[in-house]
ZAVOLUM-373001 format. One record per atom (N, C-alpha, C, O): x, y, z; residue number from 1; atom name; chain. Coordinates in nm, 4 decimals, padded with zeros to 6 digits. Example, Ala and Ser with C-alpha at 12.3 -4.5 7.8 and 13.67 -1.06 7.14 Angstrom:
+----------+----------+----------+-----+------+------+
|        x |        y |        z | pos | site | unit |
+----------+----------+----------+-----+------+------+
|  01.3190 | -00.5690 |  00.7800 |   1 |    N |    A |
|  01.2300 | -00.4500 |  00.7800 |   1 |   CA |    A |
|  01.3200 | -00.3300 |  00.7800 |   1 |    C |    A |
|  01.4236 | -00.3319 |  00.8465 |   1 |    O |    A |
|  01.2850 | -00.2250 |  00.7080 |   2 |    N |    A |
|  01.3670 | -00.1060 |  00.7140 |   2 |   CA |    A |
|  01.2900 |  00.0030 |  00.7870 |   2 |    C |    A |
|  01.3409 |  00.1138 |  00.8039 |   2 |    O |    A |
+----------+----------+----------+-----+------+------+
This chain:
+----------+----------+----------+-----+------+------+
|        x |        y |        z | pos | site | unit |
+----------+----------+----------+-----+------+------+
|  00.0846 | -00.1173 |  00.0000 |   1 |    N |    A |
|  00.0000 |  00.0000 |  00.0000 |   1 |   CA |    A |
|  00.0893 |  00.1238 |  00.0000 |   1 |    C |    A |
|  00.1718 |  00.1545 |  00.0860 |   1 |    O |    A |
|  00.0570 |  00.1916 | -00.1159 |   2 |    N |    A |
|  00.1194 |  00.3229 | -00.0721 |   2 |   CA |    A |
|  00.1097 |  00.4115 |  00.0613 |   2 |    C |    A |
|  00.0286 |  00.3929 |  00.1519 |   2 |    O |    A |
|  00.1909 |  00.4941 |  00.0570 |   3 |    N |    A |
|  00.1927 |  00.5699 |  00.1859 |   3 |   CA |    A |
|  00.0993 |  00.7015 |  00.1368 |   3 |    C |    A |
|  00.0115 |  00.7007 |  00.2231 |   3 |    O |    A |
|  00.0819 |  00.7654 |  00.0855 |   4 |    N |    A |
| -00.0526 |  00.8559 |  00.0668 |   4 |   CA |    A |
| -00.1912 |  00.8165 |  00.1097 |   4 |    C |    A |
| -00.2694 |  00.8769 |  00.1832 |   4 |    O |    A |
| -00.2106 |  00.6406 |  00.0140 |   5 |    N |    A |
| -00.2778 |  00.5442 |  00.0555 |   5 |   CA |    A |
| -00.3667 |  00.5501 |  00.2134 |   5 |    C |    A |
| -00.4818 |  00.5793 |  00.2460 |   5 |    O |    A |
| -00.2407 |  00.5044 |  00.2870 |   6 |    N |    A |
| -00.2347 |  00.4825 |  00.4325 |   6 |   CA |    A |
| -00.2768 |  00.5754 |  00.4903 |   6 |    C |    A |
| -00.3766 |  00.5414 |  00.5538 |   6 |    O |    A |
| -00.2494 |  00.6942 |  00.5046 |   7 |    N |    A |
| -00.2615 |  00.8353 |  00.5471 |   7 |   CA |    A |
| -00.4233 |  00.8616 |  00.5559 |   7 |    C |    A |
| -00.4858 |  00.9071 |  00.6517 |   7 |    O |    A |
| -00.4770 |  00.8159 |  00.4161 |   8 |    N |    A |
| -00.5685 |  00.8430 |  00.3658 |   8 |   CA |    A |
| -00.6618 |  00.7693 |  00.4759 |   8 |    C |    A |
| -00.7124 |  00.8347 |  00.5671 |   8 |    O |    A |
| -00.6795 |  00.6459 |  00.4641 |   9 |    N |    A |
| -00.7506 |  00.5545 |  00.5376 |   9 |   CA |    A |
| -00.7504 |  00.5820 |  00.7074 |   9 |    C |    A |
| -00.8450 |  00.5517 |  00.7800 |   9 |    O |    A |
| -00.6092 |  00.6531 |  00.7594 |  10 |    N |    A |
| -00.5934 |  00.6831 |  00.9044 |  10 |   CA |    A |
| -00.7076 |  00.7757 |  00.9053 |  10 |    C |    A |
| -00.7967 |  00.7326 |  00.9785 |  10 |    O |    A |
| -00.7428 |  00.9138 |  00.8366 |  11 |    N |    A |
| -00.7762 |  00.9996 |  00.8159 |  11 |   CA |    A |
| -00.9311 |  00.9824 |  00.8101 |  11 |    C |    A |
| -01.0175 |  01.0621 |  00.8467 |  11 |    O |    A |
| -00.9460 |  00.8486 |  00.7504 |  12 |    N |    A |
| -01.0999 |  00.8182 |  00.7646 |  12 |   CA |    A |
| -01.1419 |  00.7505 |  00.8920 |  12 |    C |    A |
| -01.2554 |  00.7835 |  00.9265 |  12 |    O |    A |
| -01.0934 |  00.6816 |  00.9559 |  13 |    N |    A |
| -01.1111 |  00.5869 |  01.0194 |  13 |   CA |    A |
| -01.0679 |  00.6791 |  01.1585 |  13 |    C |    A |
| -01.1180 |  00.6357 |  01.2622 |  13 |    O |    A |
| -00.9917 |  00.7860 |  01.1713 |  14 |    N |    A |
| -01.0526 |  00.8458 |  01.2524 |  14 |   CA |    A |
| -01.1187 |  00.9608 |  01.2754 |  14 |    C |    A |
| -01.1181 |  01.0133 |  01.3867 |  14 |    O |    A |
| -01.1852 |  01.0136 |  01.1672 |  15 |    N |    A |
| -01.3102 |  01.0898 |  01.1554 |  15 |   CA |    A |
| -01.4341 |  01.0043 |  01.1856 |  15 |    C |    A |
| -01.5326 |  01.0464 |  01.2462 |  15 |    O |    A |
| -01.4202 |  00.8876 |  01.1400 |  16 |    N |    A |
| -01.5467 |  00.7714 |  01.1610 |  16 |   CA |    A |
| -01.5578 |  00.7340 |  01.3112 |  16 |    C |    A |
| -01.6543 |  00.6706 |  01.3539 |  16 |    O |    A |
| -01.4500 |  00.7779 |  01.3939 |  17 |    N |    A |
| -01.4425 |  00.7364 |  01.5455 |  17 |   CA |    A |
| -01.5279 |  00.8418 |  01.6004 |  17 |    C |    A |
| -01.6219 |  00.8183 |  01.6764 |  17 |    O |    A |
| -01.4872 |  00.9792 |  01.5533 |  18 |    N |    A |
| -01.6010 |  01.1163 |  01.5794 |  18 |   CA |    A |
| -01.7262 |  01.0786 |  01.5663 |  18 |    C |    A |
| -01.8106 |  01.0832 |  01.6558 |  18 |    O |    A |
| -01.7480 |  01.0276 |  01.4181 |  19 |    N |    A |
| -01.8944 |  01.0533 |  01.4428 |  19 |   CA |    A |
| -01.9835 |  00.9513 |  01.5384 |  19 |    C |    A |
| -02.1008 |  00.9659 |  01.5729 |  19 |    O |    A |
| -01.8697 |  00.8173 |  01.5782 |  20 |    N |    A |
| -01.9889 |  00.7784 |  01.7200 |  20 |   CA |    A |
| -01.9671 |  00.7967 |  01.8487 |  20 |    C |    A |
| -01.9998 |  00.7270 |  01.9448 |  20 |    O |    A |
| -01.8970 |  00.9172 |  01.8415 |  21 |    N |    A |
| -01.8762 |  00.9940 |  02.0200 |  21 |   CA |    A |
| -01.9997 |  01.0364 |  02.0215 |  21 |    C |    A |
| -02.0622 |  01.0834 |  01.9264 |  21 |    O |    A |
| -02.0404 |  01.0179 |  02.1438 |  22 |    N |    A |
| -02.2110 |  01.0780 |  02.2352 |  22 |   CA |    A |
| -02.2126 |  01.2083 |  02.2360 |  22 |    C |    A |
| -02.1016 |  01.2615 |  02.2361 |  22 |    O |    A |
| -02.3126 |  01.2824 |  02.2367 |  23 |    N |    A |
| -02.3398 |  01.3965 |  02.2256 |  23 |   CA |    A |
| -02.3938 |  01.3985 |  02.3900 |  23 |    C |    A |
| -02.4189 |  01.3135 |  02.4755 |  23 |    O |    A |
| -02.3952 |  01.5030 |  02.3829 |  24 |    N |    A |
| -02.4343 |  01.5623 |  02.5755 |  24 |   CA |    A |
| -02.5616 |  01.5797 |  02.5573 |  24 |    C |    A |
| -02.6020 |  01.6362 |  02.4556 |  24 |    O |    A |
| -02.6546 |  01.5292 |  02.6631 |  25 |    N |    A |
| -02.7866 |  01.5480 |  02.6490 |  25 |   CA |    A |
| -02.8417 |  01.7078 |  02.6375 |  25 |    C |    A |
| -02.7947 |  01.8047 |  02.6972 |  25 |    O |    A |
| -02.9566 |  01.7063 |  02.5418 |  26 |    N |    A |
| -02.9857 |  01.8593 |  02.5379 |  26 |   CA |    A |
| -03.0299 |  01.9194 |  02.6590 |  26 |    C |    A |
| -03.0387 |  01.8484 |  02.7592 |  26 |    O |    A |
| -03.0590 |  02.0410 |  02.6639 |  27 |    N |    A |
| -03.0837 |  02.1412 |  02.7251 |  27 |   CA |    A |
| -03.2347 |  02.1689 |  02.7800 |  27 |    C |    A |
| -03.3231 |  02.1470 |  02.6971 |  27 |    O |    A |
| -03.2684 |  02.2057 |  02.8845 |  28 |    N |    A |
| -03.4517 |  02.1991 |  02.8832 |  28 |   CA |    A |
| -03.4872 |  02.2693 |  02.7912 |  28 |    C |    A |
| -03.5830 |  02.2364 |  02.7212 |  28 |    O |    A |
| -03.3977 |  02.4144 |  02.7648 |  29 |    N |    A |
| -03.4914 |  02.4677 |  02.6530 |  29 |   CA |    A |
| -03.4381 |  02.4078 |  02.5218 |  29 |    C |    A |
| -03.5286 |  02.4133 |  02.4384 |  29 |    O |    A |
| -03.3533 |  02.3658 |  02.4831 |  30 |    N |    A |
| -03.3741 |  02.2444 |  02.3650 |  30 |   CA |    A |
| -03.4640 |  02.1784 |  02.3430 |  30 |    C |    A |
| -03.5062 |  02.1508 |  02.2307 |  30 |    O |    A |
| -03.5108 |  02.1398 |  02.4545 |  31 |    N |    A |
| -03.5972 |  02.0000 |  02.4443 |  31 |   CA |    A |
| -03.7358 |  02.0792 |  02.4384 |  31 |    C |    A |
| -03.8245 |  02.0172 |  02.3797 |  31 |    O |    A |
| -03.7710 |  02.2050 |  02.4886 |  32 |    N |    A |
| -03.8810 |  02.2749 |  02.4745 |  32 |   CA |    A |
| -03.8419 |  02.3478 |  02.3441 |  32 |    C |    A |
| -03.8363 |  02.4550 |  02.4044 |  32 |    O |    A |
| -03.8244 |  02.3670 |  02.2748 |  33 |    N |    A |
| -03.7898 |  02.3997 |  02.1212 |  33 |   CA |    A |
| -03.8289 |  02.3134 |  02.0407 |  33 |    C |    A |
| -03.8947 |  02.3520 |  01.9441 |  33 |    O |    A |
| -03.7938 |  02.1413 |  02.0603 |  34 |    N |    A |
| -03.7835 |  02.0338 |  01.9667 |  34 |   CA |    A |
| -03.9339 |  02.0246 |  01.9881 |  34 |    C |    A |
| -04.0159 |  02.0367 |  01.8971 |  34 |    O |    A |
| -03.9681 |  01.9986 |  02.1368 |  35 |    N |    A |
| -04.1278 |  01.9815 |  02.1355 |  35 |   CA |    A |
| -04.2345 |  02.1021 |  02.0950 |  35 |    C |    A |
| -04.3573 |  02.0967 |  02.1011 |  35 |    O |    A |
| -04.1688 |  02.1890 |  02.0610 |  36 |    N |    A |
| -04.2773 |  02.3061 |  02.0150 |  36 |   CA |    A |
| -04.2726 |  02.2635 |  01.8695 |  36 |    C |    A |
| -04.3746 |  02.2209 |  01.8153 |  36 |    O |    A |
| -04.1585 |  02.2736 |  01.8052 |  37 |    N |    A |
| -04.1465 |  02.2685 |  01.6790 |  37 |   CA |    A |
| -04.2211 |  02.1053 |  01.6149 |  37 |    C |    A |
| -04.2229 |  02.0824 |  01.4939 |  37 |    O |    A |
| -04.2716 |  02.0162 |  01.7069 |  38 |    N |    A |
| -04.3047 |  01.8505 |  01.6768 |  38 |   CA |    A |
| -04.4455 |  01.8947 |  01.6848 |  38 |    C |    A |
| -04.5300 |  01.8412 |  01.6130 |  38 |    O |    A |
| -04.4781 |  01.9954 |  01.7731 |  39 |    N |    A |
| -04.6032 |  01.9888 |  01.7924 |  39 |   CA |    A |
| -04.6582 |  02.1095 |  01.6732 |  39 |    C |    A |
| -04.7731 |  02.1000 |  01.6301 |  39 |    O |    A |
| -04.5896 |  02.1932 |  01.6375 |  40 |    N |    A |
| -04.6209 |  02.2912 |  01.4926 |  40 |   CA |    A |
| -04.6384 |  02.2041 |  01.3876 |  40 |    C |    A |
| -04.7376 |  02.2127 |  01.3153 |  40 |    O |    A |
| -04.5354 |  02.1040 |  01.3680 |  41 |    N |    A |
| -04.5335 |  01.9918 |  01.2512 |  41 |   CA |    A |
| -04.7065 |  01.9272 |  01.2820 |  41 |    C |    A |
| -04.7975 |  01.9550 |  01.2038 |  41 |    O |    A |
| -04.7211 |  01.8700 |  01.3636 |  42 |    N |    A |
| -04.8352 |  01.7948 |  01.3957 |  42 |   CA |    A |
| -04.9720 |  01.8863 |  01.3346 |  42 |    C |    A |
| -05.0590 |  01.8494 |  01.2557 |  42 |    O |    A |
| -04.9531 |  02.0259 |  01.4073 |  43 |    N |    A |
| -05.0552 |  02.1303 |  01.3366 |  43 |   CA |    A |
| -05.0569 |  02.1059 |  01.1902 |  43 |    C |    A |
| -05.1151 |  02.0147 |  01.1315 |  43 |    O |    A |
| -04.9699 |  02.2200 |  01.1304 |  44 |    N |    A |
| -04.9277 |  02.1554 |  00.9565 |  44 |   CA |    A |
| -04.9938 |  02.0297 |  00.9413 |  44 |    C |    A |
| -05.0656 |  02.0046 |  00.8446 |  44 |    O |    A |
| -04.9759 |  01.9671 |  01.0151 |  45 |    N |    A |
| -05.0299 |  01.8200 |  00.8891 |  45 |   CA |    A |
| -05.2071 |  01.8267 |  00.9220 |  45 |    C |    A |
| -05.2968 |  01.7776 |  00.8534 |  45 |    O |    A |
| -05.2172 |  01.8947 |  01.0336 |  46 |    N |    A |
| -05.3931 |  01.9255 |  01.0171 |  46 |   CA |    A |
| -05.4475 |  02.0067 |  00.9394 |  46 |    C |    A |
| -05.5563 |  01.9943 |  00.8831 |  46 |    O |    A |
| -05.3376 |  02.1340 |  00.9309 |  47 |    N |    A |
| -05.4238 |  02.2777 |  00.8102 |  47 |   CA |    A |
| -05.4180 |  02.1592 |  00.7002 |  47 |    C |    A |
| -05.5316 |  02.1252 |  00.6671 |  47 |    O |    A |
| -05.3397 |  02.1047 |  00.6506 |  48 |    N |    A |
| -05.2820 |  01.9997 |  00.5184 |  48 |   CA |    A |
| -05.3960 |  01.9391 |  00.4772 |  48 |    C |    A |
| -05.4459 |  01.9511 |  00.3653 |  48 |    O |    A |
| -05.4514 |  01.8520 |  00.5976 |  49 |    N |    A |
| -05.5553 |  01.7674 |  00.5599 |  49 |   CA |    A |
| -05.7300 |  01.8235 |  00.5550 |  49 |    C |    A |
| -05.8234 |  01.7636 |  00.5016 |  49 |    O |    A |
| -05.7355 |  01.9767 |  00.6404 |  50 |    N |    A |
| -05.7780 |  02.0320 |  00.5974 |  50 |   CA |    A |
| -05.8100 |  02.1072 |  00.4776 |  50 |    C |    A |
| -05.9251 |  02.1317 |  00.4414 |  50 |    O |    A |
| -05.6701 |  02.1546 |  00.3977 |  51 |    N |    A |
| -05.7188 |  02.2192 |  00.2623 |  51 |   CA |    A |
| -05.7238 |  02.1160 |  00.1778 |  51 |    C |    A |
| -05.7474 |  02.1353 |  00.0585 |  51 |    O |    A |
| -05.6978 |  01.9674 |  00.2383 |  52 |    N |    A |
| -05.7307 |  01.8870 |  00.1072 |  52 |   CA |    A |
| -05.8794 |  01.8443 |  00.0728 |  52 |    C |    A |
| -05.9373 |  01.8333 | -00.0352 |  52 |    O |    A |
| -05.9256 |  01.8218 |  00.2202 |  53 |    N |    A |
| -06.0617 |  01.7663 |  00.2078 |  53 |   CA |    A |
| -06.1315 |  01.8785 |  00.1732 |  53 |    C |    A |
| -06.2365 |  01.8451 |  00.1182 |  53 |    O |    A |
| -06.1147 |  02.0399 |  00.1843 |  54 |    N |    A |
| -06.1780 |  02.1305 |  00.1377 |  54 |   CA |    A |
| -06.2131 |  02.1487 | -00.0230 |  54 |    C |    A |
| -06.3178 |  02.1680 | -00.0848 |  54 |    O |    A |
| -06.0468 |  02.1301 | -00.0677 |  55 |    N |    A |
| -06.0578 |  02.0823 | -00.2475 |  55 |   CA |    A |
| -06.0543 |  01.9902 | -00.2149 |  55 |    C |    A |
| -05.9416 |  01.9720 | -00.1689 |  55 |    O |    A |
| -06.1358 |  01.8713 | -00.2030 |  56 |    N |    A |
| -06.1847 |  01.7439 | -00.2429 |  56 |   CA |    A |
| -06.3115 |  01.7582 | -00.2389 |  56 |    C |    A |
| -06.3823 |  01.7126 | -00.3287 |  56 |    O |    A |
| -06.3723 |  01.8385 | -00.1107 |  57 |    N |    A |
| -06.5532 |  01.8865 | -00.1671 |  57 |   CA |    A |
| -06.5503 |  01.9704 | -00.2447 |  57 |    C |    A |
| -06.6679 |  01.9658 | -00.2807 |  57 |    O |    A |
| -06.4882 |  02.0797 | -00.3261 |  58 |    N |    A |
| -06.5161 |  02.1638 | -00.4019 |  58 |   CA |    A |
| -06.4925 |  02.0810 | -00.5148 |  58 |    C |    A |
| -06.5871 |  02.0988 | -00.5915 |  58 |    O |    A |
| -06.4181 |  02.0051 | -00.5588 |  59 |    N |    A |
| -06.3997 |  01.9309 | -00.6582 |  59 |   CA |    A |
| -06.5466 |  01.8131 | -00.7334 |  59 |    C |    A |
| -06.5925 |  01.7827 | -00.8436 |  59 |    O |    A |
| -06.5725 |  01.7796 | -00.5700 |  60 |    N |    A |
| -06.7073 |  01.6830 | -00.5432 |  60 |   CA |    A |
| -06.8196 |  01.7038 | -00.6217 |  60 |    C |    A |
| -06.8896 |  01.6353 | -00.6962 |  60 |    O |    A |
| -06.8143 |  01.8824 | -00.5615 |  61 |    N |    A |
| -06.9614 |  01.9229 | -00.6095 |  61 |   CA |    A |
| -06.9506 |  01.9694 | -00.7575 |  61 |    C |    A |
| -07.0521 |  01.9758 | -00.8268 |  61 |    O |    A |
| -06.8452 |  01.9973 | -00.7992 |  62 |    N |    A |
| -06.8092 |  02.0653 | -00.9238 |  62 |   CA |    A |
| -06.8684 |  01.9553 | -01.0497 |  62 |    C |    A |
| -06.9474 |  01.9700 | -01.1430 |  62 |    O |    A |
| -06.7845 |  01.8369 | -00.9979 |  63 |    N |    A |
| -06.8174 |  01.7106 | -01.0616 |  63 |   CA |    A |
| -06.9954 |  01.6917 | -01.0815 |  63 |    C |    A |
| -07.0505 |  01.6607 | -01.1872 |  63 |    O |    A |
| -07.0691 |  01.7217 | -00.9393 |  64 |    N |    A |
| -07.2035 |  01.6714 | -00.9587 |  64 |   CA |    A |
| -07.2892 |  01.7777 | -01.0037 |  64 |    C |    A |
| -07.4017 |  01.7349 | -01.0294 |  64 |    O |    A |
| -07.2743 |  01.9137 | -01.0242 |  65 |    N |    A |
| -07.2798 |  02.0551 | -01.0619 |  65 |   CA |    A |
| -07.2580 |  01.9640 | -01.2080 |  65 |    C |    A |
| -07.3645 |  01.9145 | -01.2446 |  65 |    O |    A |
| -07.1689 |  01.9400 | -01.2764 |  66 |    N |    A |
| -07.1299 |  01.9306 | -01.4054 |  66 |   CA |    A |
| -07.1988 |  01.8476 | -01.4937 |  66 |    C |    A |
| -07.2272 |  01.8705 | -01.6113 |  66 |    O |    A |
| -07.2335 |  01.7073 | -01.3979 |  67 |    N |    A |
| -07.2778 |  01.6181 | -01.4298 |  67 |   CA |    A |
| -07.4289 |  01.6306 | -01.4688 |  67 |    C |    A |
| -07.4878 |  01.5849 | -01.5667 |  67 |    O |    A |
| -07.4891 |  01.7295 | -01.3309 |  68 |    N |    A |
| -07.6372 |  01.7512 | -01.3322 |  68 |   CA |    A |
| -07.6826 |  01.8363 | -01.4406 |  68 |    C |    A |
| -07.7893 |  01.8377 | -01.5020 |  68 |    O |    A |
| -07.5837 |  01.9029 | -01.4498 |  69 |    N |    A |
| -07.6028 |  02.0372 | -01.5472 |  69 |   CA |    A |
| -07.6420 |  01.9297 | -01.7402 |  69 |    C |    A |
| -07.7438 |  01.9355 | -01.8092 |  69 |    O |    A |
| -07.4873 |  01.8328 | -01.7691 |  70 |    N |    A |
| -07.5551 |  01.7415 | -01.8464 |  70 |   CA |    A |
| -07.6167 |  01.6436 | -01.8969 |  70 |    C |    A |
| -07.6272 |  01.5792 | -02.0012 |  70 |    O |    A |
| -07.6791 |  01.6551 | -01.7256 |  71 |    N |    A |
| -07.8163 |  01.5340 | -01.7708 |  71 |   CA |    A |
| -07.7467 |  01.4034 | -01.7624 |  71 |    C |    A |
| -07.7913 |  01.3106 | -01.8299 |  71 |    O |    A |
| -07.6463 |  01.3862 | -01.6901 |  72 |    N |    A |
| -07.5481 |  01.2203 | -01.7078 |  72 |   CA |    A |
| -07.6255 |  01.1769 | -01.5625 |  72 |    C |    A |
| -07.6889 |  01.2666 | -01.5069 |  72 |    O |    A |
| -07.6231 |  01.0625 | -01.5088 |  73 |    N |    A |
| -07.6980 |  00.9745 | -01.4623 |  73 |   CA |    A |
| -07.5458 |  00.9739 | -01.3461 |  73 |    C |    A |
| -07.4288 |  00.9623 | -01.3827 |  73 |    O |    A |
| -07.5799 |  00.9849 | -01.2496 |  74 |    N |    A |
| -07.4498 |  00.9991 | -01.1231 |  74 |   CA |    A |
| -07.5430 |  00.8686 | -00.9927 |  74 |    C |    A |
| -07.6553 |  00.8223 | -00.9728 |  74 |    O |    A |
| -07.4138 |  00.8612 | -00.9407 |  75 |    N |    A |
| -07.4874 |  00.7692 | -00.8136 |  75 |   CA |    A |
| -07.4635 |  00.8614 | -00.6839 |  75 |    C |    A |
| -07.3688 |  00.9400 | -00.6806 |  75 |    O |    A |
| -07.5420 |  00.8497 | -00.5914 |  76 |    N |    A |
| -07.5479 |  00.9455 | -00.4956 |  76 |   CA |    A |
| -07.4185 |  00.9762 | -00.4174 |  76 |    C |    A |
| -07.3361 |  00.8852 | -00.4094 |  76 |    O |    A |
| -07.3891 |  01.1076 | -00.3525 |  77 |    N |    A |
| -07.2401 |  01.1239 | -00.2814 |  77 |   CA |    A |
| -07.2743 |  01.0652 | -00.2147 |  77 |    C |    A |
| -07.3953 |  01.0565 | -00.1939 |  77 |    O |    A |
| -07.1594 |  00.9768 | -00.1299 |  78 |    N |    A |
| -07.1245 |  00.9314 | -00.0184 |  78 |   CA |    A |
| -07.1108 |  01.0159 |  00.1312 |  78 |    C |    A |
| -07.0228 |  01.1015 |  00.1403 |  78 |    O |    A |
| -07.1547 |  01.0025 |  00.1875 |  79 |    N |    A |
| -07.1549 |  01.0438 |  00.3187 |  79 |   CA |    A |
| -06.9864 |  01.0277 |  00.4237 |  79 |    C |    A |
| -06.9399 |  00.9379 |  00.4941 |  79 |    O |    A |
| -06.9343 |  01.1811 |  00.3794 |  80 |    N |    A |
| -06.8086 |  01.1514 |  00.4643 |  80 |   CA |    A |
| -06.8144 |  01.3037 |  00.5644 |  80 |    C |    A |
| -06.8777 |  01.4092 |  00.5583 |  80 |    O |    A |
| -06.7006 |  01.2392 |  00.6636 |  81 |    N |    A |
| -06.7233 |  01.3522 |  00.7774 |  81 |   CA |    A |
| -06.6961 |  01.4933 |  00.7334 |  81 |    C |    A |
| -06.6172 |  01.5274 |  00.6452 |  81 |    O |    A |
| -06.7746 |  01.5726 |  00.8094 |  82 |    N |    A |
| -06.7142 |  01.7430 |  00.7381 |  82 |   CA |    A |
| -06.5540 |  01.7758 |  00.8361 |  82 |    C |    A |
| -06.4997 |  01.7480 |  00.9430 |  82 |    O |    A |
| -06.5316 |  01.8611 |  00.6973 |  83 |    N |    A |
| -06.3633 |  01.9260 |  00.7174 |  83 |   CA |    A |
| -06.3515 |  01.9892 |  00.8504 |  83 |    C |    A |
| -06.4427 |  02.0623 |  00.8889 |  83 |    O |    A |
| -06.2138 |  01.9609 |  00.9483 |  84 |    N |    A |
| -06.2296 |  01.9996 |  01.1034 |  84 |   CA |    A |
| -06.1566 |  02.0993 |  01.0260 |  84 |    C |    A |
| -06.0968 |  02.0604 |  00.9256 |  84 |    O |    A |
| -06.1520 |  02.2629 |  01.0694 |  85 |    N |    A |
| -06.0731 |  02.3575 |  01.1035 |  85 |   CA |    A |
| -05.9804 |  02.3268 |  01.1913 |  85 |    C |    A |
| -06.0216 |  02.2908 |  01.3016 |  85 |    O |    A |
| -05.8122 |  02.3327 |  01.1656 |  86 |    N |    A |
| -05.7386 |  02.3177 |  01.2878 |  86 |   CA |    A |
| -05.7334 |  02.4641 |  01.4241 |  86 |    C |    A |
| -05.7038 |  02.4674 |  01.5436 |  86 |    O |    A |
| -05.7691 |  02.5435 |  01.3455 |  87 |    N |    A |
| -05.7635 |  02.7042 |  01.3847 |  87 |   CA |    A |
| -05.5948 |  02.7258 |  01.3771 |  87 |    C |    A |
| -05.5161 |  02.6408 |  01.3355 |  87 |    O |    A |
| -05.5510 |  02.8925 |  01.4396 |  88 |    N |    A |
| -05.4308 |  02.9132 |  01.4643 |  88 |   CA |    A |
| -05.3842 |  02.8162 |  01.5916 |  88 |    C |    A |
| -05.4470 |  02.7717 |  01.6877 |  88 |    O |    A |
| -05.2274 |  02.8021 |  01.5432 |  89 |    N |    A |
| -05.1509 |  02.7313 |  01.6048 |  89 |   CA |    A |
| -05.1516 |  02.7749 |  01.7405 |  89 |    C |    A |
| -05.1694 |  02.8960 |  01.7540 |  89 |    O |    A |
| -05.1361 |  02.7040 |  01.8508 |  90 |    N |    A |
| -05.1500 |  02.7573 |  01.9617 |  90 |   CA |    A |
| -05.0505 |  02.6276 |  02.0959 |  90 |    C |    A |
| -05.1126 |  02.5366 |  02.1510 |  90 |    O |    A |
| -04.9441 |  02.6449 |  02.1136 |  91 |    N |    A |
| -04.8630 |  02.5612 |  02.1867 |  91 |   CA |    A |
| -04.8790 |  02.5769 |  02.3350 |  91 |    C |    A |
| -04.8263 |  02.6843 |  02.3643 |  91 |    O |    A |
| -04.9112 |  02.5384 |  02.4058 |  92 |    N |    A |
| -04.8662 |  02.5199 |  02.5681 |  92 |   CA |    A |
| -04.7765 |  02.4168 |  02.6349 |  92 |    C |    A |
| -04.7777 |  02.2954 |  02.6554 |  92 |    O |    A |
| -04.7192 |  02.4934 |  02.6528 |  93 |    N |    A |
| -04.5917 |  02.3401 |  02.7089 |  93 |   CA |    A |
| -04.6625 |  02.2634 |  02.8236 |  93 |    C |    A |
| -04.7298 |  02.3218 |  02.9085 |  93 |    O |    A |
| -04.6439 |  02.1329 |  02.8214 |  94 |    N |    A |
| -04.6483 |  02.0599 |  02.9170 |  94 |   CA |    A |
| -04.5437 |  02.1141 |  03.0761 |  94 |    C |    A |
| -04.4266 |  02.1518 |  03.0809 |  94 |    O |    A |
| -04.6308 |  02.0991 |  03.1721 |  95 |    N |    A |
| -04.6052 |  02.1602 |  03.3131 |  95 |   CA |    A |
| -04.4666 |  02.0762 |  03.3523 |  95 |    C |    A |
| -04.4485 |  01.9569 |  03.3279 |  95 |    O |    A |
| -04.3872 |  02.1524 |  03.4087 |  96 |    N |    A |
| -04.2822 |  02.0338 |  03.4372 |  96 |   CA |    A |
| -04.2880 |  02.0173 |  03.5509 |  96 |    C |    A |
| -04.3307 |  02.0985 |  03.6330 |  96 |    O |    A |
| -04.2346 |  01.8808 |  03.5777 |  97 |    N |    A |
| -04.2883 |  01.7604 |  03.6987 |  97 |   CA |    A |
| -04.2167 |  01.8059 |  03.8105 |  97 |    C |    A |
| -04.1035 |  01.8485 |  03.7876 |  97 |    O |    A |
| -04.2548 |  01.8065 |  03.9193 |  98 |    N |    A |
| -04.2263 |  01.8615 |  04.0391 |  98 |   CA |    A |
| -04.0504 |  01.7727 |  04.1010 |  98 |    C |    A |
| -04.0227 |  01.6529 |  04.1052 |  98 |    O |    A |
| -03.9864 |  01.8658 |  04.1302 |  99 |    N |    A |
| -03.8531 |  01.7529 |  04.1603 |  99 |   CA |    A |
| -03.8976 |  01.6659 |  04.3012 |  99 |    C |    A |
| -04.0001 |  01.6790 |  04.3681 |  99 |    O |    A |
| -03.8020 |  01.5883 |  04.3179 | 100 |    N |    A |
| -03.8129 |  01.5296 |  04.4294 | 100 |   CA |    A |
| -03.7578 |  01.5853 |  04.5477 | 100 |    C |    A |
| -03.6457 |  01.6360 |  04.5421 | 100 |    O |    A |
| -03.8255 |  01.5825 |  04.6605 | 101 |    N |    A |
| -03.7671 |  01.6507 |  04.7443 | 101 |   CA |    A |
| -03.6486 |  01.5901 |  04.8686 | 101 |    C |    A |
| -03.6747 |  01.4795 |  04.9160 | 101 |    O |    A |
| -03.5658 |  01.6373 |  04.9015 | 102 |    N |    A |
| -03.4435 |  01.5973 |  04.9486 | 102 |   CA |    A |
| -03.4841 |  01.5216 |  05.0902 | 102 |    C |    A |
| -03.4172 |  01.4332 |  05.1438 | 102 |    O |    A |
| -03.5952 |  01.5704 |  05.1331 | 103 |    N |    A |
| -03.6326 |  01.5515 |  05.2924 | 103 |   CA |    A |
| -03.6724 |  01.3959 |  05.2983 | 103 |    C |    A |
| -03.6815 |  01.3692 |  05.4181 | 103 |    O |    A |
| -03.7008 |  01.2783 |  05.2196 | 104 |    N |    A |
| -03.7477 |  01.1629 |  05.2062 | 104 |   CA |    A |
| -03.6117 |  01.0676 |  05.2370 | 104 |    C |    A |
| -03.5050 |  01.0586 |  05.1762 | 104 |    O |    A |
| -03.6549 |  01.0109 |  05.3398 | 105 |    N |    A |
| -03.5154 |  00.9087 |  05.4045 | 105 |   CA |    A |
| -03.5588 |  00.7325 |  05.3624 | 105 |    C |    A |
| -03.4828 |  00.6410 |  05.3939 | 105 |    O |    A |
+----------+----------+----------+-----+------+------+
C-alpha cells in the first residue's frame, strides 16, 4: 500500500471514530424547542388535511354541478365527515414535573 494510501484511510477511520462519540444530552430549553417545533409539525399536517378535504368537496360538487347540469346519470355522494378547522396554532408546554424533594429518608 502506498503511503498517501495509508494516510488516507488513518484519516478516515478516525473521523469515523467522531462521528460515534455521544453527544451531551440537550438542554430543557432544547428540548422545549424540539417539542414546540413537533407539535407545529403535527398542526401543519392538520391545516394539510384540511385544505385537502376542502378541495376534495369543491372538486365533489363541481363534478355533480357538471354532471347535473348534463343530464349524465351519477350515483349518490357518499356520506363523509365534514372538514375539522385546525384554527391558529397555539402551543402550551407541558407543566414540568415537580422535583423530588431531598427531605425523604
Amino acid at each position: 500500500m502506498k503511503p498517501a494510501h495509508l494516510v488516507l484511510v488513518c484519516c478516515a477511520l478516525s473521523l469515523g471514530a467522531a462521528a460515534w462519540a455521544k453527544l451531551p444530552p440537550p438542554s430543557p430549553e432544547a428540548k422545549a424547542k424540539a417539542e414546540e417545533a413537533a407539535a407545529k409539525g403535527k398542526w401543519g399536517d392538520k391545516v394539510a388535511a384540511y385544505q385537502l378535504c376542502q378541495a376534495q368537496n369543491k372538486v365533489a360538487a363541481d363534478y355533480y354541478a357538471h354532471a347535473k347540469q348534463q343530464g349524465e346519470p351519477t350515483q349518490p355522494p357518499v356520506a363523509t365527515p365534514a372538514c375539522v378547522d385546525p384554527g391558529p396554532f397555539a402551543y402550551a408546554p407541558p407543566e414540568a414535573a415537580p422535583a423530588p424533594s431531598a427531605d425523604k429518608k
